[in-house]
C-alpha positions as CSV (number, residue, x, y, z in Angstrom):
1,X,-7.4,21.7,5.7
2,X,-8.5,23.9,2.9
3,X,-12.0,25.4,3.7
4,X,-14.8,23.6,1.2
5,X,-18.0,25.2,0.6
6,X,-20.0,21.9,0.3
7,X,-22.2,23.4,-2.1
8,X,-24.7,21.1,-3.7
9,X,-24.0,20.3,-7.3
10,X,-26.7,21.8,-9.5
11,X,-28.7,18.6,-11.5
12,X,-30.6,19.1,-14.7
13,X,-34.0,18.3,-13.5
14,X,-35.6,15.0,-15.0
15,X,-38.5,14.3,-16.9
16,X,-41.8,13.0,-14.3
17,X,-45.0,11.6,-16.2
18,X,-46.6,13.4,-12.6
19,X,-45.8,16.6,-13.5
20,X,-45.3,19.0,-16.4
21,X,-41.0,19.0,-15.7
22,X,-38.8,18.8,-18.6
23,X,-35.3,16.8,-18.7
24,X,-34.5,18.9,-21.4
25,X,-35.3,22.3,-20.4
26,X,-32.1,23.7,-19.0
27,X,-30.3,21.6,-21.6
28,X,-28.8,23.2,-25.3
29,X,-30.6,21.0,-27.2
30,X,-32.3,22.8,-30.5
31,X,-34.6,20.3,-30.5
32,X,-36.3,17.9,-27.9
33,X,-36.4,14.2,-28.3
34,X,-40.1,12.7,-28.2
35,X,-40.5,11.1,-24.7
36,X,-41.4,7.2,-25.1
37,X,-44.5,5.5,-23.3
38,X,-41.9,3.4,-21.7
39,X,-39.7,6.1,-20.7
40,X,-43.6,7.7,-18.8
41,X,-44.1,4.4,-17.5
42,X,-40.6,3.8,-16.2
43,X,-40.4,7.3,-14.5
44,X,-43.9,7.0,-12.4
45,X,-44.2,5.6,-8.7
46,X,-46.6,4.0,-7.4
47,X,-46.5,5.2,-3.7
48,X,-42.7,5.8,-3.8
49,X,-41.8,1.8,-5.1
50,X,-41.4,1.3,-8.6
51,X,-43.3,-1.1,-10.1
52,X,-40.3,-4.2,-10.6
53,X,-41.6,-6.5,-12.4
54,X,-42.4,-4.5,-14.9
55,X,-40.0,-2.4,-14.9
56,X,-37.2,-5.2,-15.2
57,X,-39.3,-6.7,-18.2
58,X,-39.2,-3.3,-20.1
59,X,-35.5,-2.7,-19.5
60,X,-34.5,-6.1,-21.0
61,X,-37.0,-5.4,-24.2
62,X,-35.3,-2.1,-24.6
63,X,-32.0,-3.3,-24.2
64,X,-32.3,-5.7,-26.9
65,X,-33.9,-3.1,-28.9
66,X,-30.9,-1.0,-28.5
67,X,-28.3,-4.1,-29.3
68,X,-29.8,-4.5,-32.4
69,X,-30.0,-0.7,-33.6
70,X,-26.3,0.0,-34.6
71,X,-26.3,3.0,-31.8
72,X,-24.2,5.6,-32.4
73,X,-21.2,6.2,-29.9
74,X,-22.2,6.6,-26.1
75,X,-22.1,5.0,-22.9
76,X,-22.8,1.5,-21.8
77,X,-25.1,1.3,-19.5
78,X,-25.1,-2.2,-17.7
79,X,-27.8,-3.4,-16.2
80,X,-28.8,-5.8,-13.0
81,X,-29.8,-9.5,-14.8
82,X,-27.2,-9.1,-17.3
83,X,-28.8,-6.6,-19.7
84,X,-27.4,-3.6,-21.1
85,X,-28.1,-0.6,-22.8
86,X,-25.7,1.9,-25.1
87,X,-27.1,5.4,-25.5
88,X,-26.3,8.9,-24.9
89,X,-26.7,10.0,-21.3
90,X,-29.0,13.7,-21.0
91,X,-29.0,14.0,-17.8
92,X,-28.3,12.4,-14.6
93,X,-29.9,12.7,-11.0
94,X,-28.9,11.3,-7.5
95,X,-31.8,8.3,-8.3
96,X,-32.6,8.7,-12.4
97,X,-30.7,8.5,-15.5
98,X,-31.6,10.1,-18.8
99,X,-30.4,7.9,-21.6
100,X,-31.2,8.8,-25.5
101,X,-31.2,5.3,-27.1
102,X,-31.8,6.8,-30.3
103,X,-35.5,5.8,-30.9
104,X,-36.1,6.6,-27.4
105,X,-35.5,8.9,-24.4
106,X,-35.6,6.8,-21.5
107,X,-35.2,7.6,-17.5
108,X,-33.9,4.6,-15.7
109,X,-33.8,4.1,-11.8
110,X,-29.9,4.1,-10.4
111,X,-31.0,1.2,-8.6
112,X,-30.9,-0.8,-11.8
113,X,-28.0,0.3,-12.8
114,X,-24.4,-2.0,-12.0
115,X,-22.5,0.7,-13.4
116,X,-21.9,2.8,-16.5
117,X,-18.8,2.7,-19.0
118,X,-17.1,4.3,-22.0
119,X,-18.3,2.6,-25.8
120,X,-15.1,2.0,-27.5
121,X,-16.9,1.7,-30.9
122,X,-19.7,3.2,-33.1
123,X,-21.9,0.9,-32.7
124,X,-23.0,-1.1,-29.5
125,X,-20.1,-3.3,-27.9
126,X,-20.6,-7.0,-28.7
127,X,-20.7,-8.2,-25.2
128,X,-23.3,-5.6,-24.0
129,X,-25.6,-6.9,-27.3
130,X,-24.4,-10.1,-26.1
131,X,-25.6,-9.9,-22.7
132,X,-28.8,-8.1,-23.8
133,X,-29.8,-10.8,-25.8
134,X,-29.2,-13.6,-23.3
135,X,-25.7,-14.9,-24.6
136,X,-22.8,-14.9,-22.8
137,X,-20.0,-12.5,-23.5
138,X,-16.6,-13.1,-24.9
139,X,-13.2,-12.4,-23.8
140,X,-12.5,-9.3,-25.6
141,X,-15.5,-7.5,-23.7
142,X,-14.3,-8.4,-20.0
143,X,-14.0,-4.8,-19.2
144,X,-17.2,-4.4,-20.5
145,X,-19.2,-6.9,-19.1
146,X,-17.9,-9.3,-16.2
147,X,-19.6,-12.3,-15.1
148,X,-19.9,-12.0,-11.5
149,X,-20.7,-14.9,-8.9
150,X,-24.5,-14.8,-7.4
151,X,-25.0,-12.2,-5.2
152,X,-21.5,-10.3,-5.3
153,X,-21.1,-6.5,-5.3
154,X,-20.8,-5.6,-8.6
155,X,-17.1,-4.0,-9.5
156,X,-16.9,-0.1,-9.5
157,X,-15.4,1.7,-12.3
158,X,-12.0,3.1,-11.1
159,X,-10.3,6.1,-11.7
160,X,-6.8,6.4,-10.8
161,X,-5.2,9.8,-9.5
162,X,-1.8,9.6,-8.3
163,X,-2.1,7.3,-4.6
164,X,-5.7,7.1,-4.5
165,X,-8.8,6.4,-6.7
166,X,-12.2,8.0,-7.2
167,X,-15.5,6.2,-9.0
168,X,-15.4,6.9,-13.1
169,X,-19.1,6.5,-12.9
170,X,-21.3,7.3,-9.5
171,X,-21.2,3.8,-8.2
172,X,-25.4,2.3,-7.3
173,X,-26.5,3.0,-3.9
174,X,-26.6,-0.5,-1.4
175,X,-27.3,-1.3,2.0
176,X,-25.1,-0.6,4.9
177,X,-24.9,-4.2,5.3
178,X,-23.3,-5.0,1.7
179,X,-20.7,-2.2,2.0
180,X,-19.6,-3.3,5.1
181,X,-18.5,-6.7,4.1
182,X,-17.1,-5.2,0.8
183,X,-15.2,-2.2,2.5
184,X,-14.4,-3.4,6.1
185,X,-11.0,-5.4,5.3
186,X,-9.4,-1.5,4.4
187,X,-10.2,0.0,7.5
188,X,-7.2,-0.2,9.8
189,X,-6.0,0.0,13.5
190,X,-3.5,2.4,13.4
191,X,-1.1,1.9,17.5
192,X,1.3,4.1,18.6
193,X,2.7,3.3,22.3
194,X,0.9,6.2,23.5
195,X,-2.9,5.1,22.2
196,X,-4.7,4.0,19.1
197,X,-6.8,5.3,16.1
198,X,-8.2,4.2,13.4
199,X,-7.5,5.0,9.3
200,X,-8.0,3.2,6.0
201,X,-6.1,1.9,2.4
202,X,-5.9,4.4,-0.1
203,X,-4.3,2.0,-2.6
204,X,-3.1,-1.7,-2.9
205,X,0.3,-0.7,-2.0
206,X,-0.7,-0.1,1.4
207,X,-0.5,3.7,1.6
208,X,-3.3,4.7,4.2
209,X,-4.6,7.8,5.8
210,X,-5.2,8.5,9.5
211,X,-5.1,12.0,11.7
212,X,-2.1,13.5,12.5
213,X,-3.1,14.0,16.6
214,X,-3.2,9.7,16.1
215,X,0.3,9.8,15.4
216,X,1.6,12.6,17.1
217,X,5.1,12.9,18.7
218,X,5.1,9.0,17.5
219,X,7.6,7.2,15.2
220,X,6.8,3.7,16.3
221,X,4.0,3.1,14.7
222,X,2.3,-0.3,14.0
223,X,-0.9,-1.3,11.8
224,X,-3.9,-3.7,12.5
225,X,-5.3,-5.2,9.5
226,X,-8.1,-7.6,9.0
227,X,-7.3,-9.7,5.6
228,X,-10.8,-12.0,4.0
229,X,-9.5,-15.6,3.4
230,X,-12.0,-17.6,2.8
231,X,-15.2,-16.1,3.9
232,X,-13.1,-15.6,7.0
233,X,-10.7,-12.5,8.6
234,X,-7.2,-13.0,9.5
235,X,-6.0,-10.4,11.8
236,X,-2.1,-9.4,11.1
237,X,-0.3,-7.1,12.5
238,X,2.5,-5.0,10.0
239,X,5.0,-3.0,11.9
240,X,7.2,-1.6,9.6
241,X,5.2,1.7,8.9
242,X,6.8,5.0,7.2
243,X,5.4,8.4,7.9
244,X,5.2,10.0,4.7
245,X,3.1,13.1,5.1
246,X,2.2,15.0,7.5
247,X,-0.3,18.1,7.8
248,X,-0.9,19.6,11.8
249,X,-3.6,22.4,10.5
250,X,-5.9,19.6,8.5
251,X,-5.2,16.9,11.2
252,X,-4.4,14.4,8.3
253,X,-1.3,12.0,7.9
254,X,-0.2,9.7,5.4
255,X,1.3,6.6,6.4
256,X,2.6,3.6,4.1
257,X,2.9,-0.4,5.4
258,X,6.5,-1.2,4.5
259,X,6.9,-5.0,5.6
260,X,9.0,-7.7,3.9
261,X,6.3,-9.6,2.6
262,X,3.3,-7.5,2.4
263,X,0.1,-8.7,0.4
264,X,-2.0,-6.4,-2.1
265,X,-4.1,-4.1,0.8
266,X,-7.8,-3.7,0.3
267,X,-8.5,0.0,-0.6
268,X,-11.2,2.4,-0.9
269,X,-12.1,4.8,-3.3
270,X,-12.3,8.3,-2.9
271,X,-15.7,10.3,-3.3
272,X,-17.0,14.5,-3.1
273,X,-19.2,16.1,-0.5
274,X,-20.6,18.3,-3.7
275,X,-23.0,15.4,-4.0
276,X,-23.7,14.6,-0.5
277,X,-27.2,15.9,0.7
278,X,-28.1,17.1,4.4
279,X,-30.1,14.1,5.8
280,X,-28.4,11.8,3.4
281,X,-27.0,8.8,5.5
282,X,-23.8,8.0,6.4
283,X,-21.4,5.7,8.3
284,X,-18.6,5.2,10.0
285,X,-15.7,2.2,10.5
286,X,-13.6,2.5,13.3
287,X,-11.9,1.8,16.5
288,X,-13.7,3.0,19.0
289,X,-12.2,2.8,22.9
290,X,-9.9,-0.6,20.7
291,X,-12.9,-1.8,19.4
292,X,-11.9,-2.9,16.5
293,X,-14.3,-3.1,13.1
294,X,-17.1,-1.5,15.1
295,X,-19.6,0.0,12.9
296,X,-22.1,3.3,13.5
297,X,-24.6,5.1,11.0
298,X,-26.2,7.9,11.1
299,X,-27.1,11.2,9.1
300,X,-25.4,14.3,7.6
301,X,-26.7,16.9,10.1
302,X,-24.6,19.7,8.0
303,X,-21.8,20.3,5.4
304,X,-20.5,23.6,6.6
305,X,-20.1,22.9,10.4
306,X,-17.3,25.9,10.9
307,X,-15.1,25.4,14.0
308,X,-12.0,27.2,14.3
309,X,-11.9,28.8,11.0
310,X,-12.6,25.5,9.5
311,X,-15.5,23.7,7.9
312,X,-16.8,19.8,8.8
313,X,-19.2,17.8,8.3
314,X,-21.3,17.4,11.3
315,X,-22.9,13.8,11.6
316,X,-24.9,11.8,14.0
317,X,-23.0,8.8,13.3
318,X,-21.4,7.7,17.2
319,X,-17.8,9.1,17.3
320,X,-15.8,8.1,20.1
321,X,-12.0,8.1,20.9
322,X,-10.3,5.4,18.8
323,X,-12.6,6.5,15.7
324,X,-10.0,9.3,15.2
325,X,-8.9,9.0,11.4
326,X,-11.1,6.5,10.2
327,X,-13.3,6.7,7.0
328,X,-17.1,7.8,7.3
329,X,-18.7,6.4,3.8
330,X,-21.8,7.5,1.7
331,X,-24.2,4.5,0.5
332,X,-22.0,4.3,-2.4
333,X,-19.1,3.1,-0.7
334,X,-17.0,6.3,-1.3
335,X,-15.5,7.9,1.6
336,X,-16.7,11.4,2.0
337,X,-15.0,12.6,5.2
338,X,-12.2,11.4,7.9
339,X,-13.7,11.6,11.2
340,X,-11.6,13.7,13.6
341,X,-13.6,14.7,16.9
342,X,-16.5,15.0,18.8
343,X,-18.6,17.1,21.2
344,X,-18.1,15.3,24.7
345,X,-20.9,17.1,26.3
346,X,-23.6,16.0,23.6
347,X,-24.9,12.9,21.5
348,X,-24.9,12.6,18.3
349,X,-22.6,15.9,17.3
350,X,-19.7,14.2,15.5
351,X,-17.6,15.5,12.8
352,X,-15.5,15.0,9.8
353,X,-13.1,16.4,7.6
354,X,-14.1,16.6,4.0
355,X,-12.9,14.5,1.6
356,X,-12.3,17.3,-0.2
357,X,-9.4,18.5,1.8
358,X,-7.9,15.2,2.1
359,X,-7.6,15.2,-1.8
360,X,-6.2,18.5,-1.3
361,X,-3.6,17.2,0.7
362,X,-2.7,13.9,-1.0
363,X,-2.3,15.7,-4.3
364,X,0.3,18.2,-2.7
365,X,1.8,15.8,-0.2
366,X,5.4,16.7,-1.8
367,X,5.1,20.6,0.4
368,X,4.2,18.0,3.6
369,X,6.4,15.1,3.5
370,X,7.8,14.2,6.8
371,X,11.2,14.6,7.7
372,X,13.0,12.0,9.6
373,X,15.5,14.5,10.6
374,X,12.8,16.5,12.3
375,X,10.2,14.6,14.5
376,X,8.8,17.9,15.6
377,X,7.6,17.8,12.0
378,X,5.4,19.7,10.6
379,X,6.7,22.5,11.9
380,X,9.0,23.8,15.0
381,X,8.4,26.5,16.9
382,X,11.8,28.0,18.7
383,X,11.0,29.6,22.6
384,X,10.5,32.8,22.5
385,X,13.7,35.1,24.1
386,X,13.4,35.5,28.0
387,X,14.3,38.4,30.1
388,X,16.9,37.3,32.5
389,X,15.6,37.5,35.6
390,X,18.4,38.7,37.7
391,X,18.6,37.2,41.4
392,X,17.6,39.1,43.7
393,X,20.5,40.3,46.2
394,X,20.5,40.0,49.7
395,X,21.0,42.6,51.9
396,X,24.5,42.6,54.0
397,X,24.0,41.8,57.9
């Protein structure tokens, strides 16, 4: 694994009507945008809770505002209740976005926002004004604007790069209860006939990653999945399973479901530790002991955990054998690390790789693809030369 300095990502601070901060003070800007009564309003807290109602009511009076302005080319912001905004975005912070709408600067929470895309035009898209304004959206603006059954996750952006996909857009922060149920069908049980492990779908054509001690030694290789029909899980097992990379050093392999047959595989997307905070909170979904879709949160106790040359992240989400290789997700739903080991003399001192060095590997898999030819793969190591030991003589009667 390629050593990451999990450096936190430096943000542009954001404008707070509690204090004299500036969004635009570390920003190029020759001249600074007047600030908006609703933009002060919006950005206070009143003892840490924002104020919903309200806040909900201004967002869909702006967004209509905005529809009806001819905005110049930005991004589309949608919106929880089916508004939507089009602005340029200033600035953008872990909870806050700063959008200029043109007549306005406004910060909105992240926790109103369903997700943020691309305008294709110069003015606002038709289904976002639509939307705004209470109508429903036509055809053309599906990408733009999907109507989504009551209560459903809302679809993250997706960016594609080469076998797996990270979030266009930082994706809203949810419980761990509603990432479970959207993420649990693409984490895996990955058998050998010497134990178990765990891993998880990269893509829909069933390319997953696990860790290479899961699969060491091992060509027979089968993989437990959980597929949602229904409201309900169906448990198959695919057996047909190609090694297709393999890295010793990071403790990563890449594995690929091969049956006659197969379905489209539930995946997950890809995220960076650059964002992740110390104290943020974390899980994990995994196999412990063959316990199969168990689930364990906890914390980020560190980012730069250094064993053996190597840096983790060190969590006090429960790792136990069988967790080996599966996914440990932020509250986006991004996978931030592969969970490898633990300290068996402690609680609560678990560690992952960073995702960052599984990226590394994926994107140069072609320097570790496995050979069939070898299974000492990845690498052999010949016996060092011996000094004959001559035997010893005995002496003549």
């Amino acid at each position: 694994m390629r050593p990451t300095q999990a450096a936190g990502a430096k943000q542009a601070p954001l404008y707070d009507a509690s204090g004299p901060s500036d969004p635009f003070a570390s920003s190029d800007l020759s001249e600074k945008p007047s600030v908006s009564p609703f933009a002060t309003l919006l950005a206070k807290r009143d003892g840490g809770l924002y104020r919903r109602g309200m806040l909900t009511r201004l967002l869909r009076l702006l967004a209509v505002l905005a529809a009806g302005c001819g905005l110049v080319r930005g991004e589309v912001i949608q919106l929880k209740d089916k508004a939507a905004l089009t602005g340029k975005i200033l600035a953008e912070k872990r909870d806050q976005v700063v959008v200029d709408l043109g007549f306005t600067v406004l910060v909105v929470p992240r926790s109103q926002i369903v997700k943020i895309t691309k305008s294709e035009s110069g003015r606002a898209t038709e289904p976002a004004a639509a939307q705004a304004a209470g109508e429903p959206a036509n055809a053309a603006g599906s990408q733009t604007a999907t109507n989504l059954p009551a209560g459903a996750p809302p679809p993250a952006a997706e960016a594609k790069s080469g076998l797996y996909s990270t979030a266009a857009a930082p994706p809203p922060e949810r419980s761990v209860r509603e990432l479970v149920s959207q993420l649990g069908e693409a984490v895996v049980q990955v058998r050998t006939p010497s134990g178990l492990g765990s891993g998880f779908f990269i893509n829909e054509d069933g390319s997953l990653i696990t860790n290479f001690h899961v699969i060491e030694n091992e060509t027979h290789i089968s993989v437990e999945v959980y597929h949602g029909k229904g409201g309900q899980l169906e448990r198959k097992s695919y057996k047909q399973i190609r090694i297709v990379a393999v890295n010793k050093f990071d403790d990563l392999a890449v594995l690929k479901v091969e049956d006659a047959g197969a379905p489209k595989f539930a995946s997950v997307m890809l995220g960076q530790t650059d964002t992740l905070a110390v104290g943020e909170r974390v899980f994990a979904i995994g196999s412990p002991l063959g316990l199969e879709r168990t689930v364990t949160e906890g914390i980020v106790s560190t980012k730069t955990r250094q064993i053996q040359g190597e840096l983790y992240l060190q969590t006090t989400a429960q790792i136990n054998p069988g967790n080996s290789g599966g996914p440990l997700f932020n509250l986006r739903g991004e996978v931030v690390g592969v969970t490898n080991m633990k300290m068996t003399f402690g609680e609560g001192l678990a560690f992952a790789i960073p995702v960052e060095g599984v990226r590394y590997f994926l994107n140069h898999r072609d320097a570790f693809a496995y050979d069939n030819d070898n299974p000492s793969n990845p690498y052999r190591y010949l016996e060092p030369p011996r000094r004959l030991q001559q035997p010893s003589q005995q002496p003549s009667p």
